[in-house]
C-alpha positions as CSV (number, residue, x, y, z in Angstrom):
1,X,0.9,-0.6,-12.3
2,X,3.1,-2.4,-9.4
3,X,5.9,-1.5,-8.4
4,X,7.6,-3.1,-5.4
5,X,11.4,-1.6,-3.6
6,X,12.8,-3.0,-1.3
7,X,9.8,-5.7,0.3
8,X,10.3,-7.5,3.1
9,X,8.0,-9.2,5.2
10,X,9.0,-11.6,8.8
11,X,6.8,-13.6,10.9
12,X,7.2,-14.5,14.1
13,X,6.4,-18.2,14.8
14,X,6.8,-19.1,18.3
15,X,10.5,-17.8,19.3
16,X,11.6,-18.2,15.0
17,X,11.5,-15.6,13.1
18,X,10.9,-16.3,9.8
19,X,11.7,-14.4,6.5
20,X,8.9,-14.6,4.1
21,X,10.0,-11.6,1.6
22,X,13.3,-11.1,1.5
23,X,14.0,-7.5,0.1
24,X,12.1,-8.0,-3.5
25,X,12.4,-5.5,-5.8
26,X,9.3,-6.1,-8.5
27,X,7.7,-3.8,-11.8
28,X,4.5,-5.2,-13.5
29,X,3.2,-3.3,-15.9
30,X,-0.7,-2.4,-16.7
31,X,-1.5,-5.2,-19.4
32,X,1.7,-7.7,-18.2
33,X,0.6,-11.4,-17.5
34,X,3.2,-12.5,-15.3
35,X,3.5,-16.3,-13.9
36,X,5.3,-17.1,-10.8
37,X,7.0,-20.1,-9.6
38,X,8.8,-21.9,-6.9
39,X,8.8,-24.4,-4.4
40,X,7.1,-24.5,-1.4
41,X,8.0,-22.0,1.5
42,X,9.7,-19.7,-1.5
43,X,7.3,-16.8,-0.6
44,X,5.1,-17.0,-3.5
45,X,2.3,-17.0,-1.3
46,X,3.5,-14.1,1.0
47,X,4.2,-12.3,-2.4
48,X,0.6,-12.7,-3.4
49,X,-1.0,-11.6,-0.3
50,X,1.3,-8.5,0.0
51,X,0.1,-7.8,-3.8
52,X,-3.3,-8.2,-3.2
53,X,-3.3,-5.9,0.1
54,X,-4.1,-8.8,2.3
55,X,-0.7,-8.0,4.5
56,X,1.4,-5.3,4.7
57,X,5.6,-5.2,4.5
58,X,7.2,-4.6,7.4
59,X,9.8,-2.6,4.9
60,X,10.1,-1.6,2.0
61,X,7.3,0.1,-0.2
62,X,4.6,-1.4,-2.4
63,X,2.4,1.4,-5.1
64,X,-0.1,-0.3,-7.0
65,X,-1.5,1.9,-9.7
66,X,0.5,5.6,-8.6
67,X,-0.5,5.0,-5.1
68,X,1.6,4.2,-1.6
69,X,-0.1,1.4,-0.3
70,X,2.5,0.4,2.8
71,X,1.2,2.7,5.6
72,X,-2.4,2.8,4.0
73,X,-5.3,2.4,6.6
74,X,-7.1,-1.1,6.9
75,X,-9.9,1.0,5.5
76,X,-8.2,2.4,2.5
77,X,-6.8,-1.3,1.4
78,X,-10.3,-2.9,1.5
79,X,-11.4,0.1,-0.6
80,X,-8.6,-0.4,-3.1
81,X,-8.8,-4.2,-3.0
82,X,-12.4,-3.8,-4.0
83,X,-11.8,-1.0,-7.3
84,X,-8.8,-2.6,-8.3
85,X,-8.2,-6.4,-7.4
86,X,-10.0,-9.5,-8.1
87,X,-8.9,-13.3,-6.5
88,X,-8.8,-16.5,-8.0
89,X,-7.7,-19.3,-5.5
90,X,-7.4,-23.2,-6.2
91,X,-10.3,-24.2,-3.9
92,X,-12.6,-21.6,-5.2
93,X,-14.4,-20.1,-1.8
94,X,-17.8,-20.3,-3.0
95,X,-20.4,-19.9,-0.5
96,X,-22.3,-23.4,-1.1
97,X,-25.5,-22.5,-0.1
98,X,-25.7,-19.0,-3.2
99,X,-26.2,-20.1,-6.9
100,X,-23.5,-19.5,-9.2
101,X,-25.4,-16.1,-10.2
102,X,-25.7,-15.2,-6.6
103,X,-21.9,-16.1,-5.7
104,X,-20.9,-13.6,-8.6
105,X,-23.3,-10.7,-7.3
106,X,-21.9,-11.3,-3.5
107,X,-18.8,-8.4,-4.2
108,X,-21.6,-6.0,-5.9
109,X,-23.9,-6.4,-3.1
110,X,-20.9,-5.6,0.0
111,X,-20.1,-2.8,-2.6
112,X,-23.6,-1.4,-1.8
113,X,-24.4,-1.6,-6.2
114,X,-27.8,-1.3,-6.8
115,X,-30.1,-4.9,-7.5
116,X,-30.1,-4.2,-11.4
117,X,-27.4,-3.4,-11.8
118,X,-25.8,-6.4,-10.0
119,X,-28.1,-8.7,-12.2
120,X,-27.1,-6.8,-15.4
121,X,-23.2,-7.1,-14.9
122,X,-23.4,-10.9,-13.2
123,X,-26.1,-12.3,-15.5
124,X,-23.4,-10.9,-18.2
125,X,-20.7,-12.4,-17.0
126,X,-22.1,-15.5,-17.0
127,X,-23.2,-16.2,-20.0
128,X,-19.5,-14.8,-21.8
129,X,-17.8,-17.5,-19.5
130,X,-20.8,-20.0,-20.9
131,X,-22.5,-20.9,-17.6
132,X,-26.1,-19.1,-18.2
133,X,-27.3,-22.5,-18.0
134,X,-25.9,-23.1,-15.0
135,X,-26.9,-19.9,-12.9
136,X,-29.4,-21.3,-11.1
137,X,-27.4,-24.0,-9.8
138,X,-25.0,-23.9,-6.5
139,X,-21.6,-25.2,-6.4
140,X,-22.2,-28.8,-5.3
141,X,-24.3,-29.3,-8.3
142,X,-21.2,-28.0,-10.7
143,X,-18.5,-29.6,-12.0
144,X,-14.3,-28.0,-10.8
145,X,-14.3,-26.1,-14.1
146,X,-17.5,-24.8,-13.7
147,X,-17.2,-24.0,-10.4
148,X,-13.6,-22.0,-11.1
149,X,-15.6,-20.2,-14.0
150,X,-17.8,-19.2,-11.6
151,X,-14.8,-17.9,-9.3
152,X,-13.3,-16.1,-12.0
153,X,-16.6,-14.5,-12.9
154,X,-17.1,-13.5,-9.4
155,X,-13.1,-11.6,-9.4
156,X,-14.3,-9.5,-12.5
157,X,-17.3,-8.8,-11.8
158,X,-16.3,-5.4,-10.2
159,X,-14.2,-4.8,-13.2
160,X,-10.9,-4.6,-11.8
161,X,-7.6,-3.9,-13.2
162,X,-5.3,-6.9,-11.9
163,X,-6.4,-10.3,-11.4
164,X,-4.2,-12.6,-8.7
165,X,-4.8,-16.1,-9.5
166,X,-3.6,-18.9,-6.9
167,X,-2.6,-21.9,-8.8
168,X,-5.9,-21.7,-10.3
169,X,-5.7,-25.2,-12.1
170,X,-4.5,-27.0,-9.2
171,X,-7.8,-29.0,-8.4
172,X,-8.4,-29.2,-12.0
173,X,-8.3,-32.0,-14.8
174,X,-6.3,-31.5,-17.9
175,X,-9.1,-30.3,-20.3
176,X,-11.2,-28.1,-17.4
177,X,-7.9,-26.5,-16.6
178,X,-6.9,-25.2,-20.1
179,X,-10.4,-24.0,-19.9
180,X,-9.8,-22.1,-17.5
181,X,-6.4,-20.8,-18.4
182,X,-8.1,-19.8,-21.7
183,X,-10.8,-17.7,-20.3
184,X,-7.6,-16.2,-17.9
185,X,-5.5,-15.4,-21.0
186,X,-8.9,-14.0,-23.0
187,X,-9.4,-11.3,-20.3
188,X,-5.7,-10.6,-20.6
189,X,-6.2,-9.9,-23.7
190,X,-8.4,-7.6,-22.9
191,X,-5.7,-5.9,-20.8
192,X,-6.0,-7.1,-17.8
193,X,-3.5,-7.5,-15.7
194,X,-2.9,-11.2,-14.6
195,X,-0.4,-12.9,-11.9
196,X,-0.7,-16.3,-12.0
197,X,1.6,-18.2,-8.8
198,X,1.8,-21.9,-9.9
199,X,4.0,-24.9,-9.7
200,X,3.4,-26.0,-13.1
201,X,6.1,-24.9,-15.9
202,X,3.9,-25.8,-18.4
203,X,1.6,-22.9,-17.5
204,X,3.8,-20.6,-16.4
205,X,5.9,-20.8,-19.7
206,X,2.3,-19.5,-21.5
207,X,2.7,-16.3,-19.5
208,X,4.8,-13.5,-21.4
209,X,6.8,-12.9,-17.6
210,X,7.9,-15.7,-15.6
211,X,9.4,-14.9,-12.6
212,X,11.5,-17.9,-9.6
213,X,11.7,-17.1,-6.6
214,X,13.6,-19.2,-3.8
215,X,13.9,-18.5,0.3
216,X,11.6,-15.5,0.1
217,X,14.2,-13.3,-2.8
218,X,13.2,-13.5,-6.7
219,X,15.8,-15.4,-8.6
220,X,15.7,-14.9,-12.4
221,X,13.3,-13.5,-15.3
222,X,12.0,-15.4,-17.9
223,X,15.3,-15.9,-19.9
224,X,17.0,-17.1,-16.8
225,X,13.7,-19.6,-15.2
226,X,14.8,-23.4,-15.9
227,X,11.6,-25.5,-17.4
């Protein structure tokens, strides 16, 4: 399903250049759940947002499900990111003023889908990730888990095939986070396909891929990570 040769991405900050992707070579496979880790500056970040057709390589060549993405129009990668990719972040980038239900129909209403069914598919969603209760609320009046819940809900709700989650748990307690990473791990299940970046070794060592990267290159597979 991804399949990266060659990636590498520079920025220019002021008169630095900076290497963020330093020639990564990466397969992921439809179904894989795949965690990644490093410090900070490592180019997880740069990684994700290449993934998720939020940047483009300035070499190298990126093909998410059989297709060429590195020379794609601005138009064609919204289009993709839309069918194919859903977000999770750590701060959640819910729009405070929708309810949860209306923060989950928000990608089916830019996709132009029809009222019912945007209510069908949201008011679904929300009751399998156990917030019907809580659809009428917005996200001041809900607690971190819920309101993550409410993110995740929101990334599926156009049904996509791979999932990116930013150290999803990060603003998270203990229990609301394994929530969390439960409901992640269920719609693995399901087959889809989840990349998790996180600094915890804990969660990453739940994923059946674990991946280290370091200075912008990926280091090691799973058999070669240390805890």
């Amino acid at each position: 399903m991804i399949r990266l040769r060659e990636v590498t991405r520079r920025f220019q900050i002021g008169e630095q250049q900076v290497l963020g992707l330093d020639r990564v070579n990466l397969d992921v496979t439809a179904g894989d759940y795949l965690a990644v880790r490093g410090p900070s500056g490592s180019g997880k970040s740069t990684l994700l947002n290449i993934l998720g057709l939020l940047d483009a390589p300035n070499s190298g060549e990126y093909w998410l499900n059989g297709e060429a993405t590195a020379s794609l129009s601005e138009e064609r990668r919204a289009e993709l990111r839309s069918r194919w990719i859903g977000f999770v972040f750590q701060s959640y980038h819910l729009i405070p003023r929708l309810t949860a239900l209306e923060n989950i129909e928000l990608p089916m209403l830019l996709a132009g889908i029809e009222p019912t069914e945007r209510r069908r598919r949201s008011a679904a969603l929300i009751e399998r990730l156990g917030l019907g209760a809580r659809s009428a609320h917005r996200p001041g009046e809900l607690s971190g888990g819920q309101r993550q819940r409410v993110a995740i809900a929101r990334a599926m709700v156009m049904r996509p095939l791979l999932l990116l989650a930013d150290e999803p748990t990060g603003n998270l307690d203990s229990h609301s986070g394994a929530e969390v990473i439960a409901l992640l791990e269920e719609l693995n299940a399901d087959g889809l396909t989840l990349l998790v970046v996180t600094h915890d070794a804990v969660l990453a060592r739940r994923a059946r891929r674990q991946i280290h990267m370091r200075d912008g290159c990926i280091l090691a597979e799973p058999s070669l990570v240390p805890a």
